[in-house]
N, C-alpha and C positions, 0 to 999 in steps of 0.2 A: 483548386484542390491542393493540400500541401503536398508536400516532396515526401514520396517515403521513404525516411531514414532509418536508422536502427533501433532509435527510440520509439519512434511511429510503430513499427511493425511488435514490435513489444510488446506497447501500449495494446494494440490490437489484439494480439494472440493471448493475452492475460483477460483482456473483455471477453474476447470472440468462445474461446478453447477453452483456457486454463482453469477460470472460474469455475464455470460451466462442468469444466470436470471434477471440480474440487465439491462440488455440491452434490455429480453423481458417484462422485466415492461415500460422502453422506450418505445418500439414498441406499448403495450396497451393504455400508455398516450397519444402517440402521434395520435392513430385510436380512441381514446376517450372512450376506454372499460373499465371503470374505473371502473363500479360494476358487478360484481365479479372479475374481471382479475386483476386488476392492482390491488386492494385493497390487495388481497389476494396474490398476488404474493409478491410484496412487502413488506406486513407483515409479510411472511415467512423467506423473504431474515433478515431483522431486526432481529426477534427472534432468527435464526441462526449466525446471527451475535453476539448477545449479547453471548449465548452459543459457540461462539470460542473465545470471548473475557474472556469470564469468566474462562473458562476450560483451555484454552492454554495460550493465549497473555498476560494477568495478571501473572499469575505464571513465564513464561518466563522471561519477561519481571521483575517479581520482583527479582527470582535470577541470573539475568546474567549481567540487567544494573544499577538499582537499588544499589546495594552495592556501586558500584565505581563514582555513580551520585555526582556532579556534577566534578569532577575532571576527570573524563575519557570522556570527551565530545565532546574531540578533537579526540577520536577512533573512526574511522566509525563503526564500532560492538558498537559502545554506543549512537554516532551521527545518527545512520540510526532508531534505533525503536525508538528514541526520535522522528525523525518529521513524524515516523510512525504513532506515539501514536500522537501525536497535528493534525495531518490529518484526522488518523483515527476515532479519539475522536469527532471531528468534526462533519465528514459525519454523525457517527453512532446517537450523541445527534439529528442532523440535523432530521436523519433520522425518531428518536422516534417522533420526534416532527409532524413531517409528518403523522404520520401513526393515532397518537395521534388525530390530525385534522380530515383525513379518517373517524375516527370510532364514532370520536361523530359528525360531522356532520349531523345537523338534525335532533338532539335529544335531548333527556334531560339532559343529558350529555352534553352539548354545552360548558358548564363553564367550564368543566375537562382542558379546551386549555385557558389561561388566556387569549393570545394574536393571534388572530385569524387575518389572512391575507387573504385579497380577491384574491392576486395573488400569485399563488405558485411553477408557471412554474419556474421561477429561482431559487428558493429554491428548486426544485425539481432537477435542472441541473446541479447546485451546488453540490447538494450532491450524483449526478450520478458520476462528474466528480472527485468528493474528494475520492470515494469509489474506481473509477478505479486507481487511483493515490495511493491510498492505499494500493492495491492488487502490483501495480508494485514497491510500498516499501517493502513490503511484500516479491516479489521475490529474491528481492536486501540481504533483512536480510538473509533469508535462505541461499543465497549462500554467504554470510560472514560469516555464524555460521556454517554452514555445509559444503560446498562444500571444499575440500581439495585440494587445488589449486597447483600444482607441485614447488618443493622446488627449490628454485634459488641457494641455497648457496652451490649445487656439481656443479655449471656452472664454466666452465673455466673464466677467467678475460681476457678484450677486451685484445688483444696484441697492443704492442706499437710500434709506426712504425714514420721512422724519417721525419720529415717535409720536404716535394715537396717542389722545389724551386721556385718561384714565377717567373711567365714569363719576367721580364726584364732580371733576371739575364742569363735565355738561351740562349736572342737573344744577351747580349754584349758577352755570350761565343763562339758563334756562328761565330761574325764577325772578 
């Protein structure tokens, strides 16, 4: 069993929880339970987010891709948490902005949101869909930084085997 480390548990809580929640805040937009349920769930999902982004993703992320940026960009170990981070980075500001709306709506607080939009179903779909996209970058890192993928280089070399004759030359040995 591997070691659980901060990645691991992460990785987990994004499969296990996070998703999971992220698709029953869907379900509550979509049934229109938006106070309490959906406000609240979704809020929770963000604030957790910012906390595995600050605790893990950031640190990760500063010493493994960061040193070798921009010259290692062609590695997929440096390629993958880069369009993680530009996705992720994404959904997650997306997301603030969302919740930001949520919570002054309707109040005196209204200003806190400079630019307030009347529709936010696609902004909200957008950022369901950049979050799940996220999560399966996420998988993708983990098993490039961790997963210990069996070593090719005690593999035998294909054997070499001499060229089949091309069928005219059988049938003129034939006749």
């Amino acid at each position: 069993m591997p070691q659980l480390t901060a990645s691991l548990i992460t990785l987990i809580a994004y499969i296990v929880v996070l998703a999971p929640l992220m698709l029953l805040g869907f379900f509550f937009a979509r049934r229109k339970m938006f106070t309490p349920h959906h406000k609240l769930v979704m809020t929770s999902i963000v604030l957790l987010n910012w906390i595995f982004i600050g605790l893990v993703m950031a640190r990760s992320f500063g010493s493994k891709v960061a040193p070798g940026f921009p010259d290692s960009i062609a590695d997929i170990s440096t390629l993958l948490p880069t369009i993680h981070l530009i996705v992720g980075g994404t959904a997650q500001l997306l997301a603030t902005y969302l919740i930001v709306l949520m919570w002054t709506e309707n109040t005196r607080f209204e200003r806190l949101a400079i630019v307030r939009t009347r529709n936010i179903k696609p902004i909200m779909r957008t950022t369901l869909a950049l979050w799940l996209l996220t999560i399966l970058l996420g998988i993708g890192i983990y098993t490039v930084w961790k997963v210990k993928l069996p070593d090719n280089q005690n593999a035998p070399s294909p054997a070499v085997t001499e060229e089949a004759p091309d069928s005219s030359s059988i049938e003129e040995a034939g006749d």
